[in-house]
C-alpha positions in Angstrom: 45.4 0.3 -39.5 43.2 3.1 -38.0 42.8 6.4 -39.2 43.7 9.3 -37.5 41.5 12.6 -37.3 42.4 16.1 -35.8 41.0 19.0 -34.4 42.8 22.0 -33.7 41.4 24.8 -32.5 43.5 28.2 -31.4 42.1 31.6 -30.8 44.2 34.4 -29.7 42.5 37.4 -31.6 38.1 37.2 -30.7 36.6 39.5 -33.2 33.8 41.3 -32.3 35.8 42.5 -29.6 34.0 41.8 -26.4 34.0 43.0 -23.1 34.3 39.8 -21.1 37.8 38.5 -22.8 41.1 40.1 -23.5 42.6 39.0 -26.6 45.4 36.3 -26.2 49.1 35.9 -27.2 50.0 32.1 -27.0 46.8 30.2 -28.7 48.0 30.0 -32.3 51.4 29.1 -31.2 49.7 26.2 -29.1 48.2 25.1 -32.4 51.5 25.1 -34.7 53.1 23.1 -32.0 50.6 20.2 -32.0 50.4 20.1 -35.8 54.3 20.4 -36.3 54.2 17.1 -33.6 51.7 15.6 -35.5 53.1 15.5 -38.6 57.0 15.3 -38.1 57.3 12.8 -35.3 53.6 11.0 -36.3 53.7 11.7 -39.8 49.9 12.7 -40.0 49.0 14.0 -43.5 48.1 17.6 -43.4 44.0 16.6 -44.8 43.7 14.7 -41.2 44.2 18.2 -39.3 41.5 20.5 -39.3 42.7 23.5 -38.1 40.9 26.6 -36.9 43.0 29.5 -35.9 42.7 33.2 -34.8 45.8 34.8 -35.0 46.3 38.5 -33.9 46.4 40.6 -36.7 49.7 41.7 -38.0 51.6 39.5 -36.8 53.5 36.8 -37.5 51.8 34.2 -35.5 50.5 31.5 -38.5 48.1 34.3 -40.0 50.0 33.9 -42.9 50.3 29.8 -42.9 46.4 29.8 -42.1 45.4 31.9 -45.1 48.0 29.9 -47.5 46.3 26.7 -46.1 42.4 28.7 -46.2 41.8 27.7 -42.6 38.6 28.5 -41.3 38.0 31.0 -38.2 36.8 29.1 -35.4 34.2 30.9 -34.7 30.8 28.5 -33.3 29.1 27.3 -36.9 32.9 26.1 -37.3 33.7 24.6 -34.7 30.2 22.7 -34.5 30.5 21.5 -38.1 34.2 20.4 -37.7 33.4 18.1 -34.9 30.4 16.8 -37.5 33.0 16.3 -40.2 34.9 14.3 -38.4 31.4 11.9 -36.7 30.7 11.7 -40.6 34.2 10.5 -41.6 35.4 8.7 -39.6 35.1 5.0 -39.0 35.1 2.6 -36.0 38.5 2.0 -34.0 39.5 5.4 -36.0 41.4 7.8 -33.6 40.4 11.0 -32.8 42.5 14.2 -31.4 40.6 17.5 -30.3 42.8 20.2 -28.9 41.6 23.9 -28.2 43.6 26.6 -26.7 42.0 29.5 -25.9 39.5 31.3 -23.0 37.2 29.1 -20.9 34.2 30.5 -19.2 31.3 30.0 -17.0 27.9 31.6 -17.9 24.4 31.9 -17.0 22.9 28.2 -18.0 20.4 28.3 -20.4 19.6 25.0 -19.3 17.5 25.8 -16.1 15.4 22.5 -16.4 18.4 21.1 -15.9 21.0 22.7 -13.8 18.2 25.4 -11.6 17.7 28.4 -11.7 20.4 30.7 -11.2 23.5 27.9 -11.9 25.8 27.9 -14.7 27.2 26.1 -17.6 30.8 26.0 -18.5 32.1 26.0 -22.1 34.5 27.0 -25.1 34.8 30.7 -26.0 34.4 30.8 -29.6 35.9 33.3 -31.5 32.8 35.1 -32.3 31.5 35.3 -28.9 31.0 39.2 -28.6 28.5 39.8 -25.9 25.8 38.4 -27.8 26.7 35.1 -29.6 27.3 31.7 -28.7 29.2 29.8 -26.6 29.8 26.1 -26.9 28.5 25.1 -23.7 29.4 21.8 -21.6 25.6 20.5 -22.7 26.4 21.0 -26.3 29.9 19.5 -25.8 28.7 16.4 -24.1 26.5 15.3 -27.2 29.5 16.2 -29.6 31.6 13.8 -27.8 28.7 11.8 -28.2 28.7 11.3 -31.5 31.7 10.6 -31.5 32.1 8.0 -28.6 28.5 6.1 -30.3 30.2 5.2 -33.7 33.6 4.0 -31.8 35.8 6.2 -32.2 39.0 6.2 -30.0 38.8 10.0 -28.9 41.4 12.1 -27.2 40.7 15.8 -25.8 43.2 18.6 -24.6 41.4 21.5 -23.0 44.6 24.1 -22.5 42.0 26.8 -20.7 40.5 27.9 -18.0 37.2 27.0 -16.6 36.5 29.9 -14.9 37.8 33.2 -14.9 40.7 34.9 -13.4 43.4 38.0 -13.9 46.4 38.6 -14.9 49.3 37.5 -12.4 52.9 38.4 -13.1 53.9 37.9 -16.5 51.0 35.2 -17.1 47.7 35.8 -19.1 45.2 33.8 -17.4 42.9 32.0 -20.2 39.4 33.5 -18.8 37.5 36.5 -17.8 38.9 39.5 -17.7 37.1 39.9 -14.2 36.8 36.0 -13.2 33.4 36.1 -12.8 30.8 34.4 -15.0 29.1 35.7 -17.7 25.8 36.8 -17.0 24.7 38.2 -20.0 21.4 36.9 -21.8 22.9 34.3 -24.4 20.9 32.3 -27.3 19.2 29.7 -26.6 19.3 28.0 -29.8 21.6 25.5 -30.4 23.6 24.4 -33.7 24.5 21.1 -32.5 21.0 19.3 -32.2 17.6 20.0 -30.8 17.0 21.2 -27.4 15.1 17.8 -26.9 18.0 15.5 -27.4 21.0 18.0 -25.6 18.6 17.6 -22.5 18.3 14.1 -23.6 22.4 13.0 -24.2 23.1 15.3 -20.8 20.8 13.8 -18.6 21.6 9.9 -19.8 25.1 10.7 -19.3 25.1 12.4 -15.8 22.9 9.7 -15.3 25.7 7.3 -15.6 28.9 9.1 -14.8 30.1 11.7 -12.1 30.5 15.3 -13.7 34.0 16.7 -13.1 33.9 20.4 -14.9 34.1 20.0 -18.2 32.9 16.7 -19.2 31.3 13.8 -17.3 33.9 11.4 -16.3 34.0 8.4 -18.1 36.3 5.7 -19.9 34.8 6.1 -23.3 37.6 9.1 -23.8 40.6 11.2 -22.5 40.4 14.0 -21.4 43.0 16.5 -20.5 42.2 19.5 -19.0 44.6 22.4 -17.7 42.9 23.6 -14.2 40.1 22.3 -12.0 36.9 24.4 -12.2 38.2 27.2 -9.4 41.8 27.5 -10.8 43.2 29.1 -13.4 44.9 28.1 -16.7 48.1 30.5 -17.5 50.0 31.1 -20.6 53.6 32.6 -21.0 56.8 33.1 -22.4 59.4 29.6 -22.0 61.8 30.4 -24.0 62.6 33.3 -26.6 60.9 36.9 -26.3 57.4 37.2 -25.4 56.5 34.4 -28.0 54.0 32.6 -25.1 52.3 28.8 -25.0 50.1 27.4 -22.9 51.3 25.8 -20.1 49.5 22.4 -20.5 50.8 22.2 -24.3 53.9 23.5 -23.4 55.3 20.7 -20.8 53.0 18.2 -22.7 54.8 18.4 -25.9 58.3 18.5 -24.1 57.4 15.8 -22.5 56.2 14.1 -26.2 59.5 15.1 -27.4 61.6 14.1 -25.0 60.1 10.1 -24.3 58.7 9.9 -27.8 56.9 6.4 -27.8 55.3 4.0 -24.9 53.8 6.6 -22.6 50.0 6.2 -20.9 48.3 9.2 -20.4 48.6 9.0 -16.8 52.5 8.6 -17.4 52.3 11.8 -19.4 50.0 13.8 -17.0 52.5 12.8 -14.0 55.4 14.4 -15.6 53.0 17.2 -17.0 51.8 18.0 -13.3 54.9 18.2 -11.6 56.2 20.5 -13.7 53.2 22.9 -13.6 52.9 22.7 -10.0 56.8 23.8 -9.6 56.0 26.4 -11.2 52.3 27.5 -10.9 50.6 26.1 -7.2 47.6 26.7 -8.2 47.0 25.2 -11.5 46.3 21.4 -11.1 45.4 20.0 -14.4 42.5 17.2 -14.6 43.1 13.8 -16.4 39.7 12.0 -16.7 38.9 8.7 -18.9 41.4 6.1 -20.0 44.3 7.3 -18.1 45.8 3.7 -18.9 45.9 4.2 -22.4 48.7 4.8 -24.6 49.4 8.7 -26.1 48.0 8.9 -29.7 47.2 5.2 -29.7 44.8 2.4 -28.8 46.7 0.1 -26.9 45.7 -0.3 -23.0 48.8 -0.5 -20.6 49.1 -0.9 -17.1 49.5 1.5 -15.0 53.0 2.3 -13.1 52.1 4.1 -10.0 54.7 6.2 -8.4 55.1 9.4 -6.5 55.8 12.7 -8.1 58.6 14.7 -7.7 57.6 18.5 -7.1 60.6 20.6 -6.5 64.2 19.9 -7.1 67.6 21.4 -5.8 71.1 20.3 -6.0 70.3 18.5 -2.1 66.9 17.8 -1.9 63.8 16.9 -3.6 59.7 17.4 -2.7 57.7 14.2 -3.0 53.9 14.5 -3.6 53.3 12.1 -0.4 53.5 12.8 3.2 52.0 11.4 6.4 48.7 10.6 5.3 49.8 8.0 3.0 51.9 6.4 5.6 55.2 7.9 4.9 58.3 7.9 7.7 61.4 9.3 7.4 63.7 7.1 6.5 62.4 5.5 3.5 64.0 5.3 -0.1 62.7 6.0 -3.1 64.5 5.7 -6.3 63.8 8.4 -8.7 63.3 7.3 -12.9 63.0 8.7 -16.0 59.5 9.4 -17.3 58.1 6.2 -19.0 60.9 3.8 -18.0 60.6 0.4 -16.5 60.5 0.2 -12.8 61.7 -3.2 -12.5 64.6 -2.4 -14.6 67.0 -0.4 -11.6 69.6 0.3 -14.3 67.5 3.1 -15.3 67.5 5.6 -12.1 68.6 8.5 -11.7 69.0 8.9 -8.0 68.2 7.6 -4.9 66.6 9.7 -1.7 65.6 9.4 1.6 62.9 11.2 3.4 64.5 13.5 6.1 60.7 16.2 7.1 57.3 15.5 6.6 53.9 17.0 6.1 50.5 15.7 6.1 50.7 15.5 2.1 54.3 16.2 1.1 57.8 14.7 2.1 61.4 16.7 1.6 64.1 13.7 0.3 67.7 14.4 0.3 69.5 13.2 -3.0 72.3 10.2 -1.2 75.7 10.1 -2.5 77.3 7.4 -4.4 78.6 5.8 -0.8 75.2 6.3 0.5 72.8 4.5 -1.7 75.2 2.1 -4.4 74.3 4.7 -6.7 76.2 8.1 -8.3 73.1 10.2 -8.4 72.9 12.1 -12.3 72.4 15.7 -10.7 71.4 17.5 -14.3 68.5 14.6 -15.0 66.6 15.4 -11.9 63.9 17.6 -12.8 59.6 17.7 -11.3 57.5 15.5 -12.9 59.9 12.7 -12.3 58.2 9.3 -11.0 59.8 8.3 -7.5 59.5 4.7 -6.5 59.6 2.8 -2.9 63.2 1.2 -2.6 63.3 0.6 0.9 60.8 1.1 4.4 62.0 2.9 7.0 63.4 0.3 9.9 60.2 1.2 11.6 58.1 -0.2 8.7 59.6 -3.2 7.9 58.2 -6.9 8.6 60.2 -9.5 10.6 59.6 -12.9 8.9 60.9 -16.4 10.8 61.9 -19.2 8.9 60.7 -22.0 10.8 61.7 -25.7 10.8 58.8 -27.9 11.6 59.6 -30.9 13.5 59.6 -34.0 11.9 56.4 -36.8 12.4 53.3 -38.1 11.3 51.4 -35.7 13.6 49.1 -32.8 11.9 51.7 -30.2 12.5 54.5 -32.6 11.9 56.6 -32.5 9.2 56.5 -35.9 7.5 59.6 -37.8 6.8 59.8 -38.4 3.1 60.4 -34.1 3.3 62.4 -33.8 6.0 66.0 -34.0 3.7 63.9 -31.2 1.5 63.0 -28.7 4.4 66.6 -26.6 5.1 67.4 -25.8 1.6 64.0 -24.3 0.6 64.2 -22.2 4.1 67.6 -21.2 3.0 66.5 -20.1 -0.6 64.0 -18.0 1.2 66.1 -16.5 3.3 68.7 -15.8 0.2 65.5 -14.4 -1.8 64.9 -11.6 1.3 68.2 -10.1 1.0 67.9 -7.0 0.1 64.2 -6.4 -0.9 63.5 -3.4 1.1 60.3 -4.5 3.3 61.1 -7.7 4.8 63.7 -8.9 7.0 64.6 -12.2 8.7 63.9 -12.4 12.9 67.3 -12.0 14.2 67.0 -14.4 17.7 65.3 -17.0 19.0 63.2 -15.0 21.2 61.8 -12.2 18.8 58.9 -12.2 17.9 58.0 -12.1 13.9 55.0 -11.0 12.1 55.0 -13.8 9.7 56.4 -17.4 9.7 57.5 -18.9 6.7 57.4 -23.3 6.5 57.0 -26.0 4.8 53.2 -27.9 4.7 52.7 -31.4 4.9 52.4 -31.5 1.1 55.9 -29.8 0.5 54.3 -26.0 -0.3 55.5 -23.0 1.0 53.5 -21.7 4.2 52.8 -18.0 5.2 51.6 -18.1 8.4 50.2 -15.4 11.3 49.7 -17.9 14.0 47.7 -19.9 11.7 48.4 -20.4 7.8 46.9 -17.1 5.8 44.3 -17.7 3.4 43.5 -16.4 -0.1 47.4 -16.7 -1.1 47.4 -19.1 -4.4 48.7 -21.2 -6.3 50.0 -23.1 -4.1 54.3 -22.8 -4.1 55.9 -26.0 -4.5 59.8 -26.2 -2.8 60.5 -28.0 -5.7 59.7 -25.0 -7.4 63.2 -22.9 -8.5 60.6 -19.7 -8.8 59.1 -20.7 -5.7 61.4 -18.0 -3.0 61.2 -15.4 -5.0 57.5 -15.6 -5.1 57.3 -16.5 -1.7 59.5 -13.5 -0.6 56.7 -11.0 -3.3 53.6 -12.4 -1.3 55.6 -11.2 2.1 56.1 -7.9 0.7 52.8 -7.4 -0.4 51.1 -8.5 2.7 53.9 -6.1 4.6 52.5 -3.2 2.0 48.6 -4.0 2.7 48.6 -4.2 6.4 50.9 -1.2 6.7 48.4 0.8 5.0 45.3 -0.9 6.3 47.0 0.1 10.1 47.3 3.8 8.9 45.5 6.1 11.6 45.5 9.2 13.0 43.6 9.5 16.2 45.4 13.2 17.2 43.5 14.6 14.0 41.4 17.9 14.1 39.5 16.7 11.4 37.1 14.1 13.6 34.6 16.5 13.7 34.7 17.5 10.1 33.1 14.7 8.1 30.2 12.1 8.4 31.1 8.5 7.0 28.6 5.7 7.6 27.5 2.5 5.3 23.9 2.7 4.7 21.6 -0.2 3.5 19.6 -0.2 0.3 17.0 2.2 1.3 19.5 4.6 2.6 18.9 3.8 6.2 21.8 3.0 8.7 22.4 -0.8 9.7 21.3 -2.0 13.3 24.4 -2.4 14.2 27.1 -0.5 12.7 30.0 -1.9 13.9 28.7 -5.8 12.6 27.6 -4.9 8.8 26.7 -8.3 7.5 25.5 -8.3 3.7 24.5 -11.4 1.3 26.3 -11.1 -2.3 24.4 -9.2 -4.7 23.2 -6.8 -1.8 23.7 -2.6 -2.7 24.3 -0.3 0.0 25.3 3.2 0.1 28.6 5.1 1.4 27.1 8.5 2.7 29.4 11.6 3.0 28.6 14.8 4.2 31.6 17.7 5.0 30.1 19.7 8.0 33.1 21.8 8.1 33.9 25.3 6.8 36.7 24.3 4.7 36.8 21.6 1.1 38.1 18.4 1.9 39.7 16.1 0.1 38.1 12.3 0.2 39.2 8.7 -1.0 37.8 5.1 -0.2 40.2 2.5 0.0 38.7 -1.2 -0.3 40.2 -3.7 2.0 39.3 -6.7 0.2 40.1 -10.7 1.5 41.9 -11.3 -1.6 44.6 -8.9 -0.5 43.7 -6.4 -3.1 43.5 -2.7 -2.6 41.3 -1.2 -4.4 39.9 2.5 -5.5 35.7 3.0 -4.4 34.9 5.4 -7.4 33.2 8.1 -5.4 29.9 9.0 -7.1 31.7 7.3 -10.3 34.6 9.5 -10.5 37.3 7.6 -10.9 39.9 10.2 -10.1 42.7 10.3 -7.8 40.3 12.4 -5.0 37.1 13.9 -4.4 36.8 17.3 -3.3 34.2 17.5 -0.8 32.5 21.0 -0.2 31.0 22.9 2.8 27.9 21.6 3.7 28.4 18.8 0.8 26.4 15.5 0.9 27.0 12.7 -1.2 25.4 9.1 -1.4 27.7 6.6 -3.5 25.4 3.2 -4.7 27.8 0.1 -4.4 27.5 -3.2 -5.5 29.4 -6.2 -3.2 29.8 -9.7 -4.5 32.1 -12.4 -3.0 35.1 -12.6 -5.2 34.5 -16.2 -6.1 31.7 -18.4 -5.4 33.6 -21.9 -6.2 36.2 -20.9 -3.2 34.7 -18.3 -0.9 31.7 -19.2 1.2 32.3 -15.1 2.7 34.5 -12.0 2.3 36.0 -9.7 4.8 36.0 -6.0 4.1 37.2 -2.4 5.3 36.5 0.2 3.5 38.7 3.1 4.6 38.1 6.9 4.0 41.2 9.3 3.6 40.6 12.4 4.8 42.9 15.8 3.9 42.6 19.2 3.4 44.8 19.0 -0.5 44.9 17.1 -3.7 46.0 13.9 -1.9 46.3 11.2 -4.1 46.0 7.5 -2.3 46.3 5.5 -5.5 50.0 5.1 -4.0 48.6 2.2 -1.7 46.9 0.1 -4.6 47.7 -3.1 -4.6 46.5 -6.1 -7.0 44.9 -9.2 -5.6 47.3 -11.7 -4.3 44.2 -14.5 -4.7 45.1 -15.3 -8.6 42.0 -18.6 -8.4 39.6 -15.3 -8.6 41.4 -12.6 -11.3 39.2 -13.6 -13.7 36.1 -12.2 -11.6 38.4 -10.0 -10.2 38.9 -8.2 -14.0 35.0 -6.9 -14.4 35.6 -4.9 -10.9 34.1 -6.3 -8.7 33.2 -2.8 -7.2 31.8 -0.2 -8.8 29.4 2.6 -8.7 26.1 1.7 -10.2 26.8 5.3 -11.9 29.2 3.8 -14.4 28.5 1.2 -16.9 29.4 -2.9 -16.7 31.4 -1.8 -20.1 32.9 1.1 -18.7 34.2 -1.1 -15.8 35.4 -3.9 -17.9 37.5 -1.5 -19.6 39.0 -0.1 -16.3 40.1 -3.6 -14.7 43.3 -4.1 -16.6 45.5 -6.7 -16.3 46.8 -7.6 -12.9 50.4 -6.0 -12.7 53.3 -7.8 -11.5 54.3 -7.0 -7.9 57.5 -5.5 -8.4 55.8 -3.1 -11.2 52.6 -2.0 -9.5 54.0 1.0 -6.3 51.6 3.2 -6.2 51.3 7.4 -6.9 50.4 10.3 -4.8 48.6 13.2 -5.9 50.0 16.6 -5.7 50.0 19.3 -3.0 49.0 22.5 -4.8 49.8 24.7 -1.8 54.0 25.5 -0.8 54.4 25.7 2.4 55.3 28.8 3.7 58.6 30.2 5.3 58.4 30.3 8.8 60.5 32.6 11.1 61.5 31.0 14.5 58.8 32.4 16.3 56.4 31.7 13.7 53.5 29.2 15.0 54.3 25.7 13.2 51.0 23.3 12.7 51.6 19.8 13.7 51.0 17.9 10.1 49.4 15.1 12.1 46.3 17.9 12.5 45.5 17.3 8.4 44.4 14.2 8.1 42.1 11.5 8.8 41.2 8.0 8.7 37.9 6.1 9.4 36.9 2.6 9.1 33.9 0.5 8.0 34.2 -3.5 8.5 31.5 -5.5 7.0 31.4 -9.1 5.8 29.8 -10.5 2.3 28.3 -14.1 2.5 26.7 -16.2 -0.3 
C-alpha cells in the first residue's frame, strides 16, 4: 500500500507586518479542516501531516494546538525545506497532498531572462514576506513539484488564494493585495530551492512542454486545484457560526468530501465545488488542471462522467451552465443527480427539467412535476453544483430512423432467402429498443422521409444506412445477437449526438469579425487551397488563432474525426475546458494527424471546429468516444495532441472508452448573471455571442 504525505500550510497572521497584505481571518481554520478530514474519515497518522500555521495572536484559532504539536511558522526556509522532506521521504507510487491557504500575489519577476523585462511572476506569500523577503515564486514552485513529479510521486495541490490582488467586497476578505496591484518592490534574487541555473533550467523544459495556466504549467503529472483564474479573486468568509471564516475553495470542497465520502474524480469534485462558488461569488472561477480523471486522495484513474452544472436553484427553476452555443433548444430534459452517482442508474435522480429561455452560454429549466416527467421531483436535494444529464432532445432535435424491409432475392440489394423468415423480428426488436431513448424516433408514414435507415445485410448484420451503408460502425451486429438492438439503437443515438453538434452554426453572429482561424502547413504557411486541405499521415500543421477584437474570448477546437469520435484539440497543450484568448492575442498550436488505423483506413475525414464566446464556455458537453472499436487501441495514445505535451502525458489522458449511455458531456460555467432588465431595457439577441468556424481536411497513408 502507498504512503501518504501532507503539506499543510495556513497563514492568517504575516509577521513583519508588511504593507502589501492585510492580515487574514480564515487560513488556520482552512488548515484544521483538512487535517481533521485527513485523519478522521482517512485515518492519516498525525507524523504524515506537516503542518505550518500562522494563527493571529490571541486567539483561539489552533495557536494553542500548533504550539502543543511545535509546528513550525511557515515562513519561506520552511516551506522550502518541507517540500524537501517530503522529495527525501517519500517513495515511488507514494501520495502526496500540498494545500496552502493564505494571500497570493503577483510581483516584479526576477527572472527577466526569462519572462522580459517589466513582466511578472506569481507566487505564495510566505509568512515572512515583509517588504523585503522572499516570495515563493511560480519558477521556484515549478522545480519543487519537480522533484516531486521525477521520483513518482502521485501529487495533489490545493491553492485556496488569489493570484492577483484585489479588495475587500462585502463581508469577504479577498486573499491578495491590499491594493490588487503587483508588488513592485526590489525582491532577492537568491533562491533557497536550487541554483539559479537549474530554476531557469526546470522552467524552461517545462514551458517547453506544457501550456502555462497561472500558477503552474498544465500538465498530467499532478492536480492541481486552484481557487481563481489569474484576474479574479479568491474570497474567504463566514458559513456558518460568528465571524469564524474559511476559504471558499476548502469550504465547499470539504462539504462536498463529507457529504459523497468515497468514489469521486477530481473533476466530479470540482463540478460540484464550482457551482456552488459561482451561486454565490460570479466572479471567482476556480482552475482544475492535471488529472482531472483521477480519484480524490487516490491513485486510481476513472472515467470521466460529463454533465452540465446546475448554477442557481429555486423552488421552480433551475440555471444550467449551457445555452445556445452548445446546441441547446428549449424543450429538452435533463435529469438532475447526486454528485458522484451513476448516470446509467435513473433510480438515483433527483428531478427532471426542461429548458423553457436561453442564452448564448446559459439555459433557465423548470423543475416538472410528478405528472410531468414520471418522476416526484425531491425539492430539498436540489442544490448548484449538481450534475444535469441529457434525458430527452427537444422534438426539433431528434432523428427519424426507418426500419426497412429489404425485398427478398439473390440480387445485390436483395435480401437472400435463407433470412427472409429472420428479417421482421429483428426490425421489431429495434423498433422495441427505440422506445423511449430520448433521441431517436421511428418515421411515422410511408412518405416521410428519415435520416437513417435501419436493415438487414446480406450476411444477416444490422445495417445503418444514409442512402448508402455508414462506415466506421464495428463490430459487426449479428440479428442473432439478443444484445444486438440495443446496440444498434446506442450507435443511432450517437450518430444523432455527433451530427447535431457537427451542424451547430451561427451565421447571425457579431463575432465574424472578431477572430482569425486558419490551418497552416508545417512551415506556418497557409495551404493553396484552403477549402481542400489534403495531408499524408504523419504530416504536422498548425491551428493559428489571433483575437483582433477589443474584448477576451473564449476558444475550443472540436475534432470531427471519421471514427465518430469527438474529440478535445489541446490548445497550445492546455487541456482545459477553454482558452481565453486576449486582445490582440496570437497563438500557433503544433498538431500531429495520423489515420486512426492503418490495417482498415486507406484515409480519414476531418473537421475541426472552433467555438467561439465571449464566457467560460465549456464544450466538453459534445465529447463523444469513437464508435469505430477495430481502432480503440490506437485510438487510446490520442491520436491528437499538441507536440507541447509528452507521448506519456498523452497516454495517460486517453482513458478507457466510456460506455454510451455513461459518457453526456459538461459545460463550463458562466461567471457573469445576467442582469434584470426593465421593459424598456435594450435586450441582446444571445445568438450575437457566439461563433462557429470550420476547417475540413482529409488524412491519407
Amino acid at each position: 500500500m502507498p504512503d501518504f504525505y501532507a503539506l499543510l500550510i495556513g497563514i492568517d497572521y504575516y509577521y513583519p507586518r508588511t504593507k502589501n497584505y492585510n492580515n487574514l481571518k480564515g487560513c488556520v481554520r482552512d488548515i484544521d479542516k483538512v487535517a481533521d478530514y485527513l485523519e478522521r474519515s482517512l485515518k492519516i497518522t498525525p507524523e504524515k501531516i506537516t503542518r505550518l500555521t500562522s494563527p493571529l495572536p490571541n486567539t483561539n484559532s489552533s495557536a494553542d494546538v500548533r504550539m502543543a504539536r511545535q509546528e513550525q511558522a511557515p515562513t519561506y526556509q520552511n516551506i522550502v525545506n518541507a517540500f524537501n522532506q517530503i522529495a527525501e521521504t517519500a517513495q515511488a507510487q507514494d501520495l502526496v497532498y500540498i494545500h496552502y491557504s493564505g494571500h497570493g500575489a503577483r510581483m516584479k519577476t526576477i527572472f527577466p531572462e526569462l519572462k522580459g523585462e517589466g513582466q511578472f511572476d506569481e507566487g505564495l506569500v510566505p509568512m515572512d514576506v515583509g517588504d523585503t523577503g522572499h516570495y515563493l515564486r511560480d519558477v521556484e514552485m515549478t522545480t519543487l513539484l519537480k522533484r516531486l513529479t521525477d521520483k513518482g510521486l502521485i501529487v495533489t495541490m490545493i491553492f485556496d488564494s488569489c493570484h492577483s490582488g484585489g479588495a475587500t467586497r462585502g463581508d469577504g476578505e479577498i486573499r491578495g493585495s491590499r491594493d490588487g496591484e503587483p508588488d513592485m518592490n526590489d525582491r532577492p534574487y537568491d533562491s533557497a530551492v536550487a541554483t539559479r541555473e537549474d530554476l531557469i533550467q526546470n522552467w524552461r523544459l517545462s514551458i517547453e512542454h506544457y501550456q502555462k495556466e497561472g500558477w503552474l504549467p498544465n500538465q498530467r503529472n499532478y492536480v492541481f486545484l486552484g481557487a481563481c483564474r489569474p484576474t479574479e479573486y479568491a474570497y474567504e468568509v463566514a458559513f456558518e457560526t460568528g465571524n469564524d471564516r474559511n476559504g471558499v475553495l476548502t469550504y465547499w470542497m470539504f462539504d462536498t468530501l463529507n457529504a459523497v465520502p468515497t468514489g469521486l474524480t477530481y473533476q466530479a469534485l470540482y463540478d460540484r465545488v464550482k457551482g456552488q462558488i459561482q451561486s454565490k461569488f460570479p466572479n471567482q472561477l476556480p482552475m482544475l488542471l492535471g488529472e482531472s480523471d483521477r480519484l480524490v486522495f487516490g491513485s486510481e484513474i476513472k472515467p470521466v462522467q460529463y454533465s452540465l452544472t446546475v448554477n442557481q436553484v429555486n423552488s421552480e427553476e433551475v440555471t444550467l451552465d449551457g445555452g445556445l452555443a452548445q446546441g441547446l433548444s428549449r424543450g429538452a430534459r435533463f435529469a438532475l443527480y447526486p454528485v458522484g452517482s451513476d448516470f446509467s442508474d435513473i433510480t438515483q435522480r433527483f428531478a427532471v427539467v426542461e429548458i423553457t429561455e436561453l442564452e448564448a452560454i446559459t439555459a433557465t429549466a423548470k423543475i416538472l412535476t410528478a405528472q410531468e416527467s414520471g418522476i416526484a421531483p425531491v425539492i430539498d436535494k436540489l442544490e448548484p453544483g449538481l450534475p444535469a444529464v441529457m434525458e430527452s432532445a427537444p422534438l426539433d432535435l431528434k432523428h427519424l430512423v426507418r426500419l426497412y424491409q429489404k425485398a427478398v432475392g439473390n440480387r445485390e440489394y436483395e435480401l437472400p432467402p435463407e433470412l427472409a423468415a429472420k428479417q421482421d423480428p429483428a426490425l421489431e426488436q429495434v423498433r422495441r429498443a427505440m422506445q423511449g431513448n430520448g433521441w431517436v424516433t421511428e418515421v411515422q408514414g410511408n412518405e416521410e422521409e428519415g435520416h437513417y435507415q435501419v436493415a438487414v445485410d446480406r450476411q444477416g448484420k444490422y445495417e445503418i444506412s444514409r442512402l448508402t451503408p455508414i462506415e466506421n460502425l464495428t463490430p459487426p451486429l449479428s440479428i442473432d445477437d439478443p444484445d444486438a438492438p440495443t446496440e444498434v439503437v446506442k450507435r443511432l443515438v450517437h450518430l444523432a449526438k455527433y451530427q447535431t453538434a457537427q451542424a451547430l452554426d451561427n451565421p447571425t453572429s457579431e463575432f465574424k469579425k472578431a477572430i482569425e482561424y486558419e490551418l497552416l502547413d508545417a512551415d506556418k504557411q497557409p495551404f493553396p487551397d484552403p477549402n481542400h486541405i489534403s495531408l499524408k499521415s504523419g504530416d504536422r500543421a498548425y491551428v493559428r488563432l489571433k483575437n483582433i477584437s477589443s474584448q477576451l474570448l473564449t476558444v475550443a477546437i472540436l475534432d470531427f474525426e471519421a471514427t465518430w469520435k469527438i474529440s478535445q484539440i489541446p490548445i497550445q497543450g492546455h487541456r482545459g475546458a477553454f482558452y481565453s484568448l486576449h486582445p490582440e492575442e496570437e497563438i500557433f498550436t503544433r498538431l500531429r494527424f495520423e489515420v486512426p488505423n492503418r490495417e482498415y483506413y486507406q484515409q480519414s475525414k476531418e473537421t475541426l471546429k472552433l467555438f467561439v464566446t465571449c464566457g467560460n464556455a465549456n464544450f466538453q458537453w459534445l465529447i463523444l468516444p469513437p464508435l469505430d472499436s477495430q481502432q480503440v487501441p490506437e485510438e487510446d495514445k490520442r491520436r491528437y495532441y499538441a507536440l507541447r505535451g509528452s507521448l506519456h502525458a498523452a497516454h495517460r489522458n486517453a482513458g478507457t472508452p466510456h460506455h454510451l449511455t455513461k459518457r453526456l458531456s459538461k459545460i463550463g460555467a458562466d461567471t457573469n448573471n445576467p442582469p434584470t432588465l426593465n421593459r424598456a431595457s435594450y435586450d441582446p439577441d444571445p445568438n450575437a455571442d457566439w461563433l462557429t468556424q470550420s476547417i475540413l481536411l482529409t488524412v491519407r497513408l
